[in-house]
KETORLUM-492032 format. One record per residue: residue in one letter; x, y, z of N, C-alpha, C in turn. Coordinates in nm, 2 decimals. Layout:
# KETORLUM-492032
kollo lumfi: A; n.X: X; n.Y: Y; n.Z: Z; ca.X: X; ca.Y: Y; ca.Z: Z; c.X: X; c.Y: Y; c.Z: Z
...
# end
This chain:
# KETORLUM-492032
kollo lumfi: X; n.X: 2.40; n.Y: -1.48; n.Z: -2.01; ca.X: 2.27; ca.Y: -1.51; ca.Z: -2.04; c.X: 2.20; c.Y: -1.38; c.Z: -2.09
kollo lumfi: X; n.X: 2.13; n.Y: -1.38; n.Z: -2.21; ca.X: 2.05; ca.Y: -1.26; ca.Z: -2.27; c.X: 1.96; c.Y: -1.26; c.Z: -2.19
kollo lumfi: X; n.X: 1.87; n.Y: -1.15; n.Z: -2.14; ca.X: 1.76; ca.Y: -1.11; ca.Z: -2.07; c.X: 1.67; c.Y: -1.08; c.Z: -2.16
kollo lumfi: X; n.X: 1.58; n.Y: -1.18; n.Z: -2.16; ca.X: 1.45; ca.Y: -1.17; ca.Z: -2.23; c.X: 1.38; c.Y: -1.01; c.Z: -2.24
kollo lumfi: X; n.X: 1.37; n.Y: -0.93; n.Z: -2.34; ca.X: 1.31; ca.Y: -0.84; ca.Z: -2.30; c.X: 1.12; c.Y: -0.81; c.Z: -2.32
kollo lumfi: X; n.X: 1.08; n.Y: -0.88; n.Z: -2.36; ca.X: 0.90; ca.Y: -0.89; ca.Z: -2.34; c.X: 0.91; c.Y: -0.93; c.Z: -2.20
kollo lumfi: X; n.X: 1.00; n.Y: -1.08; n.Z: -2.14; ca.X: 0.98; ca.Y: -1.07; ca.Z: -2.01; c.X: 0.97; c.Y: -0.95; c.Z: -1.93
kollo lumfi: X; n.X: 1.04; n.Y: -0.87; n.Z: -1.95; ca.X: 1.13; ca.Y: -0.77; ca.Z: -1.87; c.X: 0.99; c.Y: -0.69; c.Z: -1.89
kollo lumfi: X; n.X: 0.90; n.Y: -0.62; n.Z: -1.96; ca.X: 0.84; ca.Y: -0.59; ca.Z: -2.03; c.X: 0.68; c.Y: -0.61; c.Z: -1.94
kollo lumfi: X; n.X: 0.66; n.Y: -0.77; n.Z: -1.94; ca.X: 0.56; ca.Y: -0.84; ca.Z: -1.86; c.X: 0.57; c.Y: -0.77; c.Z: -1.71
kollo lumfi: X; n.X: 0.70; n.Y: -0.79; n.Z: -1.67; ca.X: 0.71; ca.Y: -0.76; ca.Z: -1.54; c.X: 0.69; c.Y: -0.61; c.Z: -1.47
kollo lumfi: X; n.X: 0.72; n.Y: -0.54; n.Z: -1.56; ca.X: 0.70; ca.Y: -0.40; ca.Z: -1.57; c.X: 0.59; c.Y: -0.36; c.Z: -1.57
kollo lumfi: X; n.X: 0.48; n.Y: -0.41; n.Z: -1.62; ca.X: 0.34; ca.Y: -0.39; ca.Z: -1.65; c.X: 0.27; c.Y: -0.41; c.Z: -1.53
kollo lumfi: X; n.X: 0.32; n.Y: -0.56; n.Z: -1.48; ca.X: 0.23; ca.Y: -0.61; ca.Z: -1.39; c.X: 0.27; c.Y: -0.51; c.Z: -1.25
kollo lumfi: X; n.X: 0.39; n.Y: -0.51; n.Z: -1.21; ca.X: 0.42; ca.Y: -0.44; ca.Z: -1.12; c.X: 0.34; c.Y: -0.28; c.Z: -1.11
kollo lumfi: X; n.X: 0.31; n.Y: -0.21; n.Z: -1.20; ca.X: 0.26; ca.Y: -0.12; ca.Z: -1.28; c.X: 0.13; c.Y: -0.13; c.Z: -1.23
kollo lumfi: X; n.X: 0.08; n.Y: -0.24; n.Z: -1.22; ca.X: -0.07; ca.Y: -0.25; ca.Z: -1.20; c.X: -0.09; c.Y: -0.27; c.Z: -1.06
kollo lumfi: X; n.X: -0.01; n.Y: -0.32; n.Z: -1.02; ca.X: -0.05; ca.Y: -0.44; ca.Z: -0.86; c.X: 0.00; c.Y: -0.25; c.Z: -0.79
kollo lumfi: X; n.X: 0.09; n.Y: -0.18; n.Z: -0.82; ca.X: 0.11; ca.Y: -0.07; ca.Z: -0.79; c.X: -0.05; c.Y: 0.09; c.Z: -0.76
kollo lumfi: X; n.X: -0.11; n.Y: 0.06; n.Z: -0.93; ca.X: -0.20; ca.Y: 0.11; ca.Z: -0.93; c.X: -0.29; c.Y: 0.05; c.Z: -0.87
kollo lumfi: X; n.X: -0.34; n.Y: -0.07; n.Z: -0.83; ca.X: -0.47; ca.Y: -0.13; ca.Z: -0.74; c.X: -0.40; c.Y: -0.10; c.Z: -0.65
kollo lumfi: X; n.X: -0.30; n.Y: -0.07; n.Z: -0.56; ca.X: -0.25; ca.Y: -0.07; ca.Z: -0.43; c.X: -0.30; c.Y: 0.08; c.Z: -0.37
kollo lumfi: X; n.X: -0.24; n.Y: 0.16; n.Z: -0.46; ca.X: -0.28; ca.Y: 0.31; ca.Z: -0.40; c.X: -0.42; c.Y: 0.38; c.Z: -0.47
kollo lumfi: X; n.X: -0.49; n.Y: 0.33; n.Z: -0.57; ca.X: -0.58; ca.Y: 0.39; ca.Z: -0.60; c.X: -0.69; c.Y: 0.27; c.Z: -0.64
kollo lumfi: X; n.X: -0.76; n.Y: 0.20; n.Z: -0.57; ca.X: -0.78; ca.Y: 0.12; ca.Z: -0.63; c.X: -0.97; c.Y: 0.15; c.Z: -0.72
kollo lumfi: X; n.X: -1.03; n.Y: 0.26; n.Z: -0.64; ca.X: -1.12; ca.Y: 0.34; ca.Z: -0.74; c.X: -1.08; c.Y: 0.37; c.Z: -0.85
kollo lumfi: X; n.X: -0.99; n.Y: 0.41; n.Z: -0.88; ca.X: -0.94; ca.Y: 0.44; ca.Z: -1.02; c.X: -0.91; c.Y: 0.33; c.Z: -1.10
kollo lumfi: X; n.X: -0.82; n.Y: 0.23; n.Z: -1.02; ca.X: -0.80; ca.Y: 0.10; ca.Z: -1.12; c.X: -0.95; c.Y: 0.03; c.Z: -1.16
kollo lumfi: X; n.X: -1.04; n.Y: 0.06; n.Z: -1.09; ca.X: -1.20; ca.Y: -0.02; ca.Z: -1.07; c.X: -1.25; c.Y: 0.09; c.Z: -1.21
kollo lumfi: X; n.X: -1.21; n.Y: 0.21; n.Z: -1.25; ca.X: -1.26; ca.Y: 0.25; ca.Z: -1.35; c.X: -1.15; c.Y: 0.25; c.Z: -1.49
kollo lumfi: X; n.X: -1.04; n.Y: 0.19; n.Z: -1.44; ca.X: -0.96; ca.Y: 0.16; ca.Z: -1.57; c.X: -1.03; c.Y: 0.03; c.Z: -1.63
kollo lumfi: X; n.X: -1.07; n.Y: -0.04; n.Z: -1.55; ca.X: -1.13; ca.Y: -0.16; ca.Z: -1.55; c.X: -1.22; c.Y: -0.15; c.Z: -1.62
kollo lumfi: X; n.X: -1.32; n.Y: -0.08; n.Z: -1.61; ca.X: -1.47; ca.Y: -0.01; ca.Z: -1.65; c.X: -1.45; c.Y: 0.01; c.Z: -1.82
kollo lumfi: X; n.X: -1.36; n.Y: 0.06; n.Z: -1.81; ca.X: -1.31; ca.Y: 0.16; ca.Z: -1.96; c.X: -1.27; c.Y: 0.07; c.Z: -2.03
kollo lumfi: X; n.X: -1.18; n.Y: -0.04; n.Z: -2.00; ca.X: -1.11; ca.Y: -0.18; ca.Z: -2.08; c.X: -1.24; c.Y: -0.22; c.Z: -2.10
kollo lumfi: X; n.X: -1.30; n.Y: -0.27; n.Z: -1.98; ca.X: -1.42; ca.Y: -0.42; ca.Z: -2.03; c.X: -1.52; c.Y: -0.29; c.Z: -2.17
kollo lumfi: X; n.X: -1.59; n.Y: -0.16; n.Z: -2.13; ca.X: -1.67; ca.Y: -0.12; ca.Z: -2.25; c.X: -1.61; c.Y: -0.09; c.Z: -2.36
kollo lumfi: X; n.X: -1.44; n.Y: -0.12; n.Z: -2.40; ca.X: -1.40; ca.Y: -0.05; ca.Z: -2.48; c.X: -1.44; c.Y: -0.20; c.Z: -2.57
kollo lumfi: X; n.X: -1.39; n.Y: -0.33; n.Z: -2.50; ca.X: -1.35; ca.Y: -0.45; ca.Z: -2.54; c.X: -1.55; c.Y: -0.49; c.Z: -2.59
kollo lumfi: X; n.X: -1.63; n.Y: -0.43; n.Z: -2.54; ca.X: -1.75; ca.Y: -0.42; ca.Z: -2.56; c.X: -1.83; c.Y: -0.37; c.Z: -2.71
kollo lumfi: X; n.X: -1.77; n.Y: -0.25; n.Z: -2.72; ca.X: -1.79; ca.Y: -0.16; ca.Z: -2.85; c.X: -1.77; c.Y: -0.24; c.Z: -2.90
kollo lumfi: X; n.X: -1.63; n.Y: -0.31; n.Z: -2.93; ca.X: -1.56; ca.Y: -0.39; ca.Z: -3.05; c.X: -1.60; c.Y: -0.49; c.Z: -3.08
kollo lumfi: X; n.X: -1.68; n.Y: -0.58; n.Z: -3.00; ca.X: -1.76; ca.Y: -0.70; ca.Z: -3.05; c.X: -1.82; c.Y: -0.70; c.Z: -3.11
kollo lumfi: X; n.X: -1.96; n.Y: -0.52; n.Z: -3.08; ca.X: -2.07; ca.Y: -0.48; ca.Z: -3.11; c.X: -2.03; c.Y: -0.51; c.Z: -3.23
kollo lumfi: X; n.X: -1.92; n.Y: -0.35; n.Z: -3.23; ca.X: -1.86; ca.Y: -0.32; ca.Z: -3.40; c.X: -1.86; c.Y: -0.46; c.Z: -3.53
kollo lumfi: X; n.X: -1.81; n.Y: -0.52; n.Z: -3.42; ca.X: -1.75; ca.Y: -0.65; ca.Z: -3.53; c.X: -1.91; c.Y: -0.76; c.Z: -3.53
kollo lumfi: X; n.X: -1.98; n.Y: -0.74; n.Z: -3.50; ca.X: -2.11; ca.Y: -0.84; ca.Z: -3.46; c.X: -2.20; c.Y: -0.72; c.Z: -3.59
kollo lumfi: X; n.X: -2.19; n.Y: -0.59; n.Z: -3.56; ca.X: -2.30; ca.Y: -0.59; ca.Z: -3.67; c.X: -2.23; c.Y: -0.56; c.Z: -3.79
kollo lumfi: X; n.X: -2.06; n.Y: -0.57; n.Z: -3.86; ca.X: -2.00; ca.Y: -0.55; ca.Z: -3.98; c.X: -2.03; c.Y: -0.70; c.Z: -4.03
kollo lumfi: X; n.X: -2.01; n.Y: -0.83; n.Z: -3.92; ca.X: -2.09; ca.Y: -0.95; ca.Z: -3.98; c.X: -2.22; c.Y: -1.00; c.Z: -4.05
kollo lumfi: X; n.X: -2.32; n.Y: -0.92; n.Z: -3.97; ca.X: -2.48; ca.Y: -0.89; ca.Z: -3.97; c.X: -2.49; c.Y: -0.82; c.Z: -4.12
kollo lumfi: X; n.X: -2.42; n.Y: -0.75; n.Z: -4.14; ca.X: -2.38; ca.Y: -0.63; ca.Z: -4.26; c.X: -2.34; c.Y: -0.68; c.Z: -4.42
kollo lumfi: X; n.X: -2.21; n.Y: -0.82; n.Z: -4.38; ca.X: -2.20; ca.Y: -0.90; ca.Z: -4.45; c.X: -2.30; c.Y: -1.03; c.Z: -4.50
kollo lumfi: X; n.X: -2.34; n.Y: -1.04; n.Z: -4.41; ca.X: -2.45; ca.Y: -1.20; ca.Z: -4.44; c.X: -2.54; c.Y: -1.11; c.Z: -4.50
kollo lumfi: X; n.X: -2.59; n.Y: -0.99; n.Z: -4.50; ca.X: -2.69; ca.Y: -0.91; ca.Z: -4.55; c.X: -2.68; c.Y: -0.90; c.Z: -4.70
kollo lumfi: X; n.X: -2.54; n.Y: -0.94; n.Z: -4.73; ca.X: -2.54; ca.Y: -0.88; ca.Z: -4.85; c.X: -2.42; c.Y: -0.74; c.Z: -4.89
kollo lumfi: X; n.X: -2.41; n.Y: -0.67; n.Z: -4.80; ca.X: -2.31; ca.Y: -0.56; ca.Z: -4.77; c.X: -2.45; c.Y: -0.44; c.Z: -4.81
kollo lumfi: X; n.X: -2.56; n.Y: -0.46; n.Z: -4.77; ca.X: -2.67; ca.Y: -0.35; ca.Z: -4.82; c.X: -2.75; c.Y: -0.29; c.Z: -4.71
kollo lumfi: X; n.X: -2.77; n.Y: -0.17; n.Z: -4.71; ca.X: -2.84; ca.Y: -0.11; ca.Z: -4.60; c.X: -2.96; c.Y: -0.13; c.Z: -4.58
# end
C-alpha cells in the first residue's frame, strides 16, 4: 500500500503544533496573533484593490 504523502505531511504539521502549544504556549498565542493580522492585512489589501476597481482604477 502507497503512503499517502500530504497525509504524512498533515500529520507532521499537526504534531508540530500540539508540540508547540504544549511547551510554549505564549509563543504559540503569538504565532496565532501574527496568522490572524497577517490574514487581516490581506482582506484589507484585497477590500480596498476592489474599492479601487469599482472606482474606476483612479485615485
Amino acid at each position: 500500500m502507497a503512503v499517502n504523502s500530504k497525509k504524512i505531511a498533515v500529520y507532521v504539521l499537526v504534531v508540530f503544533v500540539l508540540y508547540l502549544i504544549i511547551t510554549d504556549p505564549a509563543k504559540a498565542a503569538d504565532y496565532v496573533q501574527i496568522g490572524f493580522e497577517g490574514i487581516s492585512d490581506a482582506a484589507k489589501a484585497i477590500g480596498d484593490f476592489m474599492t479601487w476597481i469599482a472606482n474606476g482604477g483612479e485615485e
